[in-house]
KELOVEX-286755 format. One record per residue: x, y, z of N, C-alpha, C in turn; residue in one letter. Coordinates in steps of 0.1 Angstrom, whole numbers, padded with zeros to 4 digits, always signed. Atoms other than C-alpha are relative to their C-alpha. Layout:
// residues N
XYZXYZXYZA...
END
This chain:
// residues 343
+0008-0012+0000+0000+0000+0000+0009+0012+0000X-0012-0010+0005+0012+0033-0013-0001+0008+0016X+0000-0005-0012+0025+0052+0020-0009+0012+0002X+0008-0013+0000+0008+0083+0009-0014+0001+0000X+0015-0003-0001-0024+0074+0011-0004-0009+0012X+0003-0003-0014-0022+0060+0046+0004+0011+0009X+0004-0008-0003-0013+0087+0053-0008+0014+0004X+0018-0003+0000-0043+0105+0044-0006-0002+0001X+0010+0010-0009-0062+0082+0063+0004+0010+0012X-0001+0000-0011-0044+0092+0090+0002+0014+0007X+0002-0015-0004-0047+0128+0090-0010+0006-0006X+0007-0002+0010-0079+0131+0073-0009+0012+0010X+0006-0007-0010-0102+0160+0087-0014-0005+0012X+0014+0011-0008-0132+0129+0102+0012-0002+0009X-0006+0006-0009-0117+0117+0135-0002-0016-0004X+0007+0012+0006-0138+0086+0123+0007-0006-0010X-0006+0005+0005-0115+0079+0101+0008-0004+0000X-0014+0003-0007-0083+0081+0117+0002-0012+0009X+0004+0011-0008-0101+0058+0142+0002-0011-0009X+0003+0013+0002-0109+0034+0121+0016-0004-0009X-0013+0006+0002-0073+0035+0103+0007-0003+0003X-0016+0004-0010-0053+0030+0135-0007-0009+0007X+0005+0014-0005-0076+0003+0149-0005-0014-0007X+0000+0013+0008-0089-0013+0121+0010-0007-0010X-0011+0002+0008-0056-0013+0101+0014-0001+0006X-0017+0005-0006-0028-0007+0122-0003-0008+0012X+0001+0010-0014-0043-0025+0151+0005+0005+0011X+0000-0004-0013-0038-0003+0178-0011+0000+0015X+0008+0009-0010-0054-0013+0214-0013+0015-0001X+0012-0010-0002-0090+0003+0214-0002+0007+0012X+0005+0005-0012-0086+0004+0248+0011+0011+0009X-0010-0009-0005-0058+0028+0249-0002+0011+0002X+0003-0015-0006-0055+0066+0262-0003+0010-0014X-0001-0011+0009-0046+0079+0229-0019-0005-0013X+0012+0008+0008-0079+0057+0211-0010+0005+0008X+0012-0004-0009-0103+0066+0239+0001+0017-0006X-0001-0013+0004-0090+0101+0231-0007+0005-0015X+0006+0002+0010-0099+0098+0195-0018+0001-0001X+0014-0002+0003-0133+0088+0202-0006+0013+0007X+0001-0013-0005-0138+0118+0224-0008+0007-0008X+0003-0004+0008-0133+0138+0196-0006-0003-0011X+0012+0005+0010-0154+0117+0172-0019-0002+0006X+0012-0005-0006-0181+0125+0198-0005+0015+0002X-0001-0017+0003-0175+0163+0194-0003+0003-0014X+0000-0001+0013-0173+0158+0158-0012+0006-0005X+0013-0005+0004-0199+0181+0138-0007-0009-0007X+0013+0014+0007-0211+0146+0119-0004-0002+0011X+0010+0005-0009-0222+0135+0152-0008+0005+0006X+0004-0013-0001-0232+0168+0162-0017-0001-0008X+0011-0001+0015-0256+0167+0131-0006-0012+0001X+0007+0011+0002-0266+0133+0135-0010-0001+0009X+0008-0003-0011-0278+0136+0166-0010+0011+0006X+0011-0009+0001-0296+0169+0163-0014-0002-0002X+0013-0001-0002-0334+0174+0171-0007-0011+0010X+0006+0007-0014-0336+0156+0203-0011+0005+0008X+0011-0009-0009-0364+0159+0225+0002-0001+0013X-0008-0005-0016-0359+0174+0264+0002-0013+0005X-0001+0011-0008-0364+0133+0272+0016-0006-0005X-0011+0006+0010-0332+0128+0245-0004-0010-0009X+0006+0009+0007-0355+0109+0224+0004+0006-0011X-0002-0007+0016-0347+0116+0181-0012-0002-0002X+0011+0003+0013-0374+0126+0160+0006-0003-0015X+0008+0000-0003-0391+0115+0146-0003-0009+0012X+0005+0010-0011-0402+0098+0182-0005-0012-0003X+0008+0011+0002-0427+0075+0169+0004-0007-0014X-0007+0006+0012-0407+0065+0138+0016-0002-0002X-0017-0003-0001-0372+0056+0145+0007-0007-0016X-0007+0009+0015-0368+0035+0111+0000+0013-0011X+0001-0010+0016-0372+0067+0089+0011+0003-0004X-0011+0005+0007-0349+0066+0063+0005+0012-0006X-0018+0002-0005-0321+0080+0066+0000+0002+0014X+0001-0006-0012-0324+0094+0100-0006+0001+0012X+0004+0006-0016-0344+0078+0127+0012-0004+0007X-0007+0005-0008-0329+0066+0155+0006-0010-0001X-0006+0017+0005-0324+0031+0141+0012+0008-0010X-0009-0001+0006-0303+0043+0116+0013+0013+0003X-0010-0008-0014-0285+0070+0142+0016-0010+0002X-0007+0005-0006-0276+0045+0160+0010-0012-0011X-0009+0009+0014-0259+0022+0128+0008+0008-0003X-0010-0010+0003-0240+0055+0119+0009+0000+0012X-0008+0000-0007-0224+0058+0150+0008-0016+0008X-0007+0013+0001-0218+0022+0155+0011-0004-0007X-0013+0001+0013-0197+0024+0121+0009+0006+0001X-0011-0013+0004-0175+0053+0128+0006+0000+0017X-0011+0003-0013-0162+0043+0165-0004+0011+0009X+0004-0004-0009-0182+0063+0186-0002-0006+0015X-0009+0007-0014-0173+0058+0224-0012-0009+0003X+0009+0010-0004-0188+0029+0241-0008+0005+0008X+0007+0001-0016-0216+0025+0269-0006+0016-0001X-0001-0012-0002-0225+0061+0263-0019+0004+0003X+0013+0002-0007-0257+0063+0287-0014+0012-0008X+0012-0013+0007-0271+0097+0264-0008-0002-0010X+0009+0009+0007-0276+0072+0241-0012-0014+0001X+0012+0008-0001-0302+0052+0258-0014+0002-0001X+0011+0001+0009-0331+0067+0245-0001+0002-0011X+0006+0009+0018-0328+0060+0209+0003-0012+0001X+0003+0019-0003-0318+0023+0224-0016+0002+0007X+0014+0003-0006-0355+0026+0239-0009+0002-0011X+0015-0007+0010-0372+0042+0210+0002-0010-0011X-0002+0012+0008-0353+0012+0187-0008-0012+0005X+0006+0012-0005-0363-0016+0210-0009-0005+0001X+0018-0001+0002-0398-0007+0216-0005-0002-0014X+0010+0004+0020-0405-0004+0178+0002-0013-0007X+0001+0017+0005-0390-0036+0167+0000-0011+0011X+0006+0012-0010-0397-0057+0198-0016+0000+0005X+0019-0001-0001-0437-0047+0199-0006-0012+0002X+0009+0012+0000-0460-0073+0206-0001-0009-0014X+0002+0003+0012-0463-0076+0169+0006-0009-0002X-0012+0006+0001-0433-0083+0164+0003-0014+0002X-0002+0015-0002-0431-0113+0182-0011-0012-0003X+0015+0010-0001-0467-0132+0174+0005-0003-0016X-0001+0006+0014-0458-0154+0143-0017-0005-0003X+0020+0008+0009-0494-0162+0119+0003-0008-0008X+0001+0003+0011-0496-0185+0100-0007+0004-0011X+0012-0009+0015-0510-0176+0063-0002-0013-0005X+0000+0005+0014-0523-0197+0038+0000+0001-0010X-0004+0003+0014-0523-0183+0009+0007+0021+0002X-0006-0013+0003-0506-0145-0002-0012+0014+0003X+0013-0011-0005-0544-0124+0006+0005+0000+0014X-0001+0006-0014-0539-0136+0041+0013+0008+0008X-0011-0009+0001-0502-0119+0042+0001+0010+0004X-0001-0015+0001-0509-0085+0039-0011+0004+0013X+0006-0005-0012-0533-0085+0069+0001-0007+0013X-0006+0006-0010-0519-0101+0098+0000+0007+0007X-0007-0012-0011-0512-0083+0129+0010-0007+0008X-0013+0004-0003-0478-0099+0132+0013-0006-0007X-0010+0006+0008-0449-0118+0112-0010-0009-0003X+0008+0013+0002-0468-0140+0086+0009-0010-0001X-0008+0012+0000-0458-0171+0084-0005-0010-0017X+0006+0006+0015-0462-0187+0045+0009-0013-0005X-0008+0010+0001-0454-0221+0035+0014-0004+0006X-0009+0007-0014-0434-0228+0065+0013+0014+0001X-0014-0007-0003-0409-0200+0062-0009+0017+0005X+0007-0011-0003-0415-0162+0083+0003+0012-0010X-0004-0010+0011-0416-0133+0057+0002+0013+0012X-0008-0012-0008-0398-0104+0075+0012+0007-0005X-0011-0006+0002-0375-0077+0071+0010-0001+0014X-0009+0010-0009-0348-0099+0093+0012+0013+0001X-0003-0009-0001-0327-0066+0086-0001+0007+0013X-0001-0009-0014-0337-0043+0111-0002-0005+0010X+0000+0004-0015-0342-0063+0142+0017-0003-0001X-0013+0007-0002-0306-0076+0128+0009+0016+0006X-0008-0015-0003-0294-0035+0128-0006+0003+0010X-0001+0000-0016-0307-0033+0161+0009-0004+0010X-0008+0013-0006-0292-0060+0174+0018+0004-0001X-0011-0003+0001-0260-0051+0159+0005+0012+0009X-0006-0013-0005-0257-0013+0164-0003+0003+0018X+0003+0000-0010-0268-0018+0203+0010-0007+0007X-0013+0009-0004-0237-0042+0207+0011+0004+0005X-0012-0003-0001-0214-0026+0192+0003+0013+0006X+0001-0009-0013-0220+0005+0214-0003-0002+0012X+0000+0006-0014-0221-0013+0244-0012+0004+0011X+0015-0005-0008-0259-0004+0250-0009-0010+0006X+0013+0013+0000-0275-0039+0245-0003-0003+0016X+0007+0006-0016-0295-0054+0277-0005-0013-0001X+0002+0016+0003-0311-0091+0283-0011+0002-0014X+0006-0004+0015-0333-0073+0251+0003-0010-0012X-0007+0002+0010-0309-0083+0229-0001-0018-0001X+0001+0015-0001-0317-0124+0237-0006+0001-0010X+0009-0002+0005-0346-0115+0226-0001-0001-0020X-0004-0003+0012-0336-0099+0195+0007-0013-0012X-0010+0015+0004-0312-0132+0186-0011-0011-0001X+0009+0010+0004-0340-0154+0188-0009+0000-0010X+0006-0011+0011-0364-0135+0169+0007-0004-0013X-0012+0006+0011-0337-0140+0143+0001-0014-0008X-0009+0015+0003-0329-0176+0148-0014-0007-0006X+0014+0007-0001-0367-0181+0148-0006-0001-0020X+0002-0004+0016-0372-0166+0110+0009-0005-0004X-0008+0006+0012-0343-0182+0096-0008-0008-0009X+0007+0013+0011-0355-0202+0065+0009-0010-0002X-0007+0012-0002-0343-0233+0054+0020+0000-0006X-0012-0004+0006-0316-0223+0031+0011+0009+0007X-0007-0009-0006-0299-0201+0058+0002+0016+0002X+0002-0017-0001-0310-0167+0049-0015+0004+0009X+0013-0005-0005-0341-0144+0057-0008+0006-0015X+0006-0014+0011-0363-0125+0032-0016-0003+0004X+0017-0007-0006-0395-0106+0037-0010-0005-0014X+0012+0000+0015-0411-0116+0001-0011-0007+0005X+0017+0004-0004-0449-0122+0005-0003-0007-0010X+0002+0014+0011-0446-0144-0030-0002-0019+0006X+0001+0008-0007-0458-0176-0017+0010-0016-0005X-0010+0002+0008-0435-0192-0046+0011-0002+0007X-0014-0007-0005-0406-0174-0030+0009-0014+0013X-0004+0015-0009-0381-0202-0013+0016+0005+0003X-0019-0010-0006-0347-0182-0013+0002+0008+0002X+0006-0013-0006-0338-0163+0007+0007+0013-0008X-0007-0009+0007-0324-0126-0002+0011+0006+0005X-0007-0007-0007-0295-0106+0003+0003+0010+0005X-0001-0011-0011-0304-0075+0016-0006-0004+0009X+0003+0007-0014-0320-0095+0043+0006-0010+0006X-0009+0010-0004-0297-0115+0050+0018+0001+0011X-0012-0004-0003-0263-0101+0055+0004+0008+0013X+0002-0009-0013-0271-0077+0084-0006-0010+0012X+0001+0008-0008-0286-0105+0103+0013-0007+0003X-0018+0008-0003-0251-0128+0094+0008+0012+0008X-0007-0009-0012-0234-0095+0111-0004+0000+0014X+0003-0009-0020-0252-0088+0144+0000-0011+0003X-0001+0012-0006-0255-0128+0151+0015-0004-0001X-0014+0007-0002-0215-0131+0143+0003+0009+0014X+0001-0005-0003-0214-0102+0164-0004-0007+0018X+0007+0008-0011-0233-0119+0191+0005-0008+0008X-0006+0011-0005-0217-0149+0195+0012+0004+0002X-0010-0007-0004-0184-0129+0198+0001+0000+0010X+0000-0005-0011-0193-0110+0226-0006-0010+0011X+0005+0006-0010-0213-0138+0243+0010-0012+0001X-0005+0014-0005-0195-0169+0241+0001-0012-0015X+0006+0011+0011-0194-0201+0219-0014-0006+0002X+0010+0009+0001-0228-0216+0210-0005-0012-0009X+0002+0006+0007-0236-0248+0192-0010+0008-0014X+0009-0005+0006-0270-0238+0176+0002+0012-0006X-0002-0014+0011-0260-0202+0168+0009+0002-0008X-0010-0001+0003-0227-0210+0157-0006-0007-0014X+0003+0007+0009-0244-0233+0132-0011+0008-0008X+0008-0010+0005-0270-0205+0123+0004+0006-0010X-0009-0010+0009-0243-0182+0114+0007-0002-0012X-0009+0006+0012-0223-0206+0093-0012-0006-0012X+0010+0004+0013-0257-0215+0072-0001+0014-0003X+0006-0012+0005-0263-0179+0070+0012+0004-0010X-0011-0001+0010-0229-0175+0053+0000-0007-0012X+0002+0011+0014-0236-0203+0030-0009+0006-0011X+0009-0006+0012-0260-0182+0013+0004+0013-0010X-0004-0011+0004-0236-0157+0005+0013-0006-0009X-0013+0008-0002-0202-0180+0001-0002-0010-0017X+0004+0009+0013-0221-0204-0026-0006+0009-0011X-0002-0013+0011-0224-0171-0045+0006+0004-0006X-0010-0005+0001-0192-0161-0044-0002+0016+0002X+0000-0010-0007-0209-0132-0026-0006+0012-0011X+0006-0005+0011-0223-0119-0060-0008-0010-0009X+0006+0006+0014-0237-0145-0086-0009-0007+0004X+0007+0011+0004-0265-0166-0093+0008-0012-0004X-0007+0015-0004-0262-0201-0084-0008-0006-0018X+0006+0008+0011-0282-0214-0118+0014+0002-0013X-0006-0004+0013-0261-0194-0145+0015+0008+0003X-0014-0003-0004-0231-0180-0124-0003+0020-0007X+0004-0013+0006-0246-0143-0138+0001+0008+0013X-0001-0010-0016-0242-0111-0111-0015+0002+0001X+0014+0004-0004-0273-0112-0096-0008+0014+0000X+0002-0013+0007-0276-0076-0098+0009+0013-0001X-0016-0014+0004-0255-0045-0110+0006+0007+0012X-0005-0014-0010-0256-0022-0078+0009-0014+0009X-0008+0014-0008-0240-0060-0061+0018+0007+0000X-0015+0000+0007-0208-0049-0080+0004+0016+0001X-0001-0014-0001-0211-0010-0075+0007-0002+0017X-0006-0003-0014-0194+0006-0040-0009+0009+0001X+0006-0007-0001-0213+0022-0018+0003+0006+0012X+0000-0005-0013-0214+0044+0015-0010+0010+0005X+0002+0014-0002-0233+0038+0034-0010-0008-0009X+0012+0009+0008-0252+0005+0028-0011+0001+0005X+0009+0001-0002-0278+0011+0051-0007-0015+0003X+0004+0011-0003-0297-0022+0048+0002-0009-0014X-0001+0008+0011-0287-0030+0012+0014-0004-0002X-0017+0009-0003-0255-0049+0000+0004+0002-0018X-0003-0003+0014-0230-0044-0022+0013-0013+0003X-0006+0009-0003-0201-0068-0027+0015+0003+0014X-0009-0001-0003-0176-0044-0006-0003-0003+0019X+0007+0003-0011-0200-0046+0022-0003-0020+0008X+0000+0015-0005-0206-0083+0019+0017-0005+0007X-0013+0003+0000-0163-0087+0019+0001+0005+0019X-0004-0007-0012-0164-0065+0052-0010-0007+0009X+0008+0004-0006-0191-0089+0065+0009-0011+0004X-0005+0016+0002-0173-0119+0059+0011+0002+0009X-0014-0007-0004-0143-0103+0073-0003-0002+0019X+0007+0001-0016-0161-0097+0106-0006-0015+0008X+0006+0008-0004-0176-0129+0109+0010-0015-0002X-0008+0010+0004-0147-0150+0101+0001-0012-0011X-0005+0011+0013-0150-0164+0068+0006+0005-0013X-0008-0009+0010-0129-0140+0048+0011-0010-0012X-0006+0012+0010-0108-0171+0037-0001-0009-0007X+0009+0012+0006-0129-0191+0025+0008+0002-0021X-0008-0002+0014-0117-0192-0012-0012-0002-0011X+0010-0006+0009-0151-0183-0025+0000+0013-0004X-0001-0014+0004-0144-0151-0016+0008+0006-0013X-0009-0003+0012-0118-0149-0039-0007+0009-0014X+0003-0009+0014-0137-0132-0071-0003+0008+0006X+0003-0012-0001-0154-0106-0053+0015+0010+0008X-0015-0008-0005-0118-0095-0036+0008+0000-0013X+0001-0005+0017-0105-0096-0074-0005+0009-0006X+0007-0014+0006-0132-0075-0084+0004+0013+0009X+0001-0015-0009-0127-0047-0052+0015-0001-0005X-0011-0007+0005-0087-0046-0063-0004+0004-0015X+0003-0009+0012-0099-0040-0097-0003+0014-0002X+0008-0016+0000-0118-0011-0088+0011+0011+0003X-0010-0008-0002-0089+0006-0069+0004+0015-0010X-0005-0009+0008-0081+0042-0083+0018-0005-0005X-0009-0005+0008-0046+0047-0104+0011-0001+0010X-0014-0007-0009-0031+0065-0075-0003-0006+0013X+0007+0002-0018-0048+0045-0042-0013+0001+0001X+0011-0005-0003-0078+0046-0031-0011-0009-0006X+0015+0004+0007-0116+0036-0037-0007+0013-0001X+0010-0010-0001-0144+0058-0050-0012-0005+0004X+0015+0006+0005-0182+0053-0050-0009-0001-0013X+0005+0001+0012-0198+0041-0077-0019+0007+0001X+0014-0005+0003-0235+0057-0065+0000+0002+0016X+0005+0003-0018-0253+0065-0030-0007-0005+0001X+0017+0004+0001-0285+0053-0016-0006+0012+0004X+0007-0013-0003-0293+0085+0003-0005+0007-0009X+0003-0009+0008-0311+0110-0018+0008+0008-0004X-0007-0013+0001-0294+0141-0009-0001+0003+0016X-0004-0001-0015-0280+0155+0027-0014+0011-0001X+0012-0008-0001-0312+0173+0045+0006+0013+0006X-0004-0011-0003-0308+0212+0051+0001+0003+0020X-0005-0003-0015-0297+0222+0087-0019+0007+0005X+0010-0005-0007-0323+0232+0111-0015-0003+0001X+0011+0009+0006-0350+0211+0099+0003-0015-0005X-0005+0018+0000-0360+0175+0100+0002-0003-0017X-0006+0005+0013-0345+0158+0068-0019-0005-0004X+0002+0009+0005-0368+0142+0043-0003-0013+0000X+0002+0015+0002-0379+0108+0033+0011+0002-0010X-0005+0006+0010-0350+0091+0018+0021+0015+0001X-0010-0007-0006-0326+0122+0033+0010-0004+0011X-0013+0002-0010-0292+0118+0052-0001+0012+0012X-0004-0012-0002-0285+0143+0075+0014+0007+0001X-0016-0005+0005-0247+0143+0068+0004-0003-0012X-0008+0007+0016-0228+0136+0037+0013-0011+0002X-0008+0015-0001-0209+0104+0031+0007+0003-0011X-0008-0002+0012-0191+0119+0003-0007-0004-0017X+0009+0002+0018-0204+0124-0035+0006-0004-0009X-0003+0009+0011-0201+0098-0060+0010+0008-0012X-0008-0006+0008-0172+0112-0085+0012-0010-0004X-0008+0016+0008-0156+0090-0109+0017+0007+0004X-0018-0004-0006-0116+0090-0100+0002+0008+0014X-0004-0009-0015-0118+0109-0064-0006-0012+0007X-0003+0009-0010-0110+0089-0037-0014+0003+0013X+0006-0002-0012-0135+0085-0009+0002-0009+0014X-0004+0006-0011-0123+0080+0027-0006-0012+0006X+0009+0009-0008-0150+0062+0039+0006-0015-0007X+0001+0011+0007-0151+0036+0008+0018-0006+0007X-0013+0002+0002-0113+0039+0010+0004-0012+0015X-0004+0006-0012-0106+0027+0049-0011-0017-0003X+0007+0012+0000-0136-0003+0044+0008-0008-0009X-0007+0008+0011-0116-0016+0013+0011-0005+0006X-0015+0008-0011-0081-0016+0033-0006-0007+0010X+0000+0009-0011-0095-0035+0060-0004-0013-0009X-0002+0013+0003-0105-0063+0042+0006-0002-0011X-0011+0010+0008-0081-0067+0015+0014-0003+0010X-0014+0002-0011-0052-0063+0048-0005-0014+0008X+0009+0012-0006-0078-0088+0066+0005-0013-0007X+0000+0010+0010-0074-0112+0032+0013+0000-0003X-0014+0005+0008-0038-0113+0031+0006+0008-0013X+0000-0005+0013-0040-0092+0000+0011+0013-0001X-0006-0016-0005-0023-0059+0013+0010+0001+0013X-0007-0002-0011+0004-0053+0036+0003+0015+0000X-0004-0016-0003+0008-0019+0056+0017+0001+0004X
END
């Protein structure tokens, strides 16, 4: 790796990025004076500043009664600062862990229906349940689950959350919410965020038979892919798979799946191999990754709640040949992960 563009990691104007280049790349202890110090100031930081804006006097985010609104509920708050090394345990953030928990742990939530046929589906007052498999977006309880972890918020909640989970898996090892009654495999924006907060899980808790064997079917749906292709014709299963993105949010791209795999310990599997081929392809000239597209719309104006489909910071704008930090630091960690790159 060219020196000069760890170096601009490492003096980049995000603290969040410095973070994640001296812990996730150089491997310095998280745990140390000058790392605690870091996150500090990635808690001062005007992105978090901004993210965190329009609290209410309880510290709740609006929208209150909608934490999943996209870009900027509290659910997806709390996944931003999850990703960017914001300090642990940090008690100011326990009411958007209440306003997450409550919404996707609801009574609803947990009452599985059976359906019989696809009419049946759409009026439920709970997870239907259709030809034996639960149709759910297995996503957000999984980005709950996760971003509640990895900020050292989670409570005995989080069992909860893990079963929930284990409960919807389908047969093939994934999740997907499709209400086609047809439908038998699972998908991969539903999928991949659950394989994270359950690797994630079993980490922090311990070894488990059953979950350990969850996790490793849930990878199998990604692995016998090669983390991009259809299994019938070996074809990319779809274009944005092969695009880079920041963030992903709840959808997946291949750099995202690499950084999953990475996390979850199957980075060596020697399936991965094409899609880590394709992300050194991508590489700028001089260093570096760009993004090939965003999902956000567009950053929402200060002083006012964002939009549907609005950020309220910028992740950097898609521009062919400019390097973007974000993409840039996720890419070095798992091709340094993969053997691929030495610092």
């Amino acid at each position: 790796m060219q020196k000069s563009l760890l170096d601009r990691l490492l003096t980049s104007e995000e603290p969040a990025i410095r973070y994640k280049t001296r812990v996730q790349l150089l491997k310095e202890n998280p745990r140390s004076r000058a790392i605690v110090s870091l996150q500090e100031e990635i808690r001062r930081s005007p992105r978090v500043q901004r993210l965190l804006s329009g609290r209410t006097v309880d510290g709740q985010l609006e929208p209150v009664d909608h934490p999943y609104h996209k870009w900027f509920g509290a659910h997806w708050v709390l996944v931003h600062l999850a990703e960017i090394g914001y300090p642990l345990g940090d008690r100011a953030l326990l009411p958007l862990r209440e306003q997450v928990y409550r919404y996707w742990l609801s009574e609803k939530m947990q009452r599985l229906v059976p359906c019989q046929d696809a009419s049946q589906v759409y009026r439920v007052n709970g997870v239907p349940v259709l030809q034996g498999r639960a149709r759910r977006c297995a996503s957000q309880q999984a980005n709950a689950l996760f971003s509640t972890l990895k900020l050292a918020l989670a409570d005995e909640r989080a069992e909860t959350l893990v079963a929930l989970l284990l409960q919807w898996q389908w047969p093939d090892g994934g999740w997907n919410c499709d209400k086609d009654p047809q439908a038998h495999t699972s998908s991969f924006t539903e999928s991949h965020v659950p394989l994270r907060a359950l690797a994630l899980y079993s980490q922090q808790t311990g070894y488990d038979t059953a979950l350990t064997a969850a996790i490793t079917k849930a990878a199998s749906v990604f692995l016998r892919r090669h983390l991009f292709k259809r299994l019938g014709d070996g074809q990319v299963i779809h274009p944005e798979f092969c695009k880079l993105h920041y963030p992903c949010y709840w959808h997946y791209d291949l750099l995202f799946g690499l950084k999953i795999m990475a996390e979850a310990g199957f980075l060596h599997d020697s399936r991965c191999a094409e899609a880590l081929d394709l992300l050194e392809q991508k590489a700028l000239p001089d260093g570096g990754w760009t993004t090939d597209g965003r999902i956000y719309y567009r950053v929402g104006k200060p002083g006012r709640l964002p939009q549907l489909n609005e950020d309220k910071v910028s992740w950097g704008k898609p521009k062919e040949r400019s390097l973007n930090e974000w993409v840039t630091v996720d890419a070095l960690y798992v091709l340094t992960e993969a053997h691929r790159m030495k610092l």
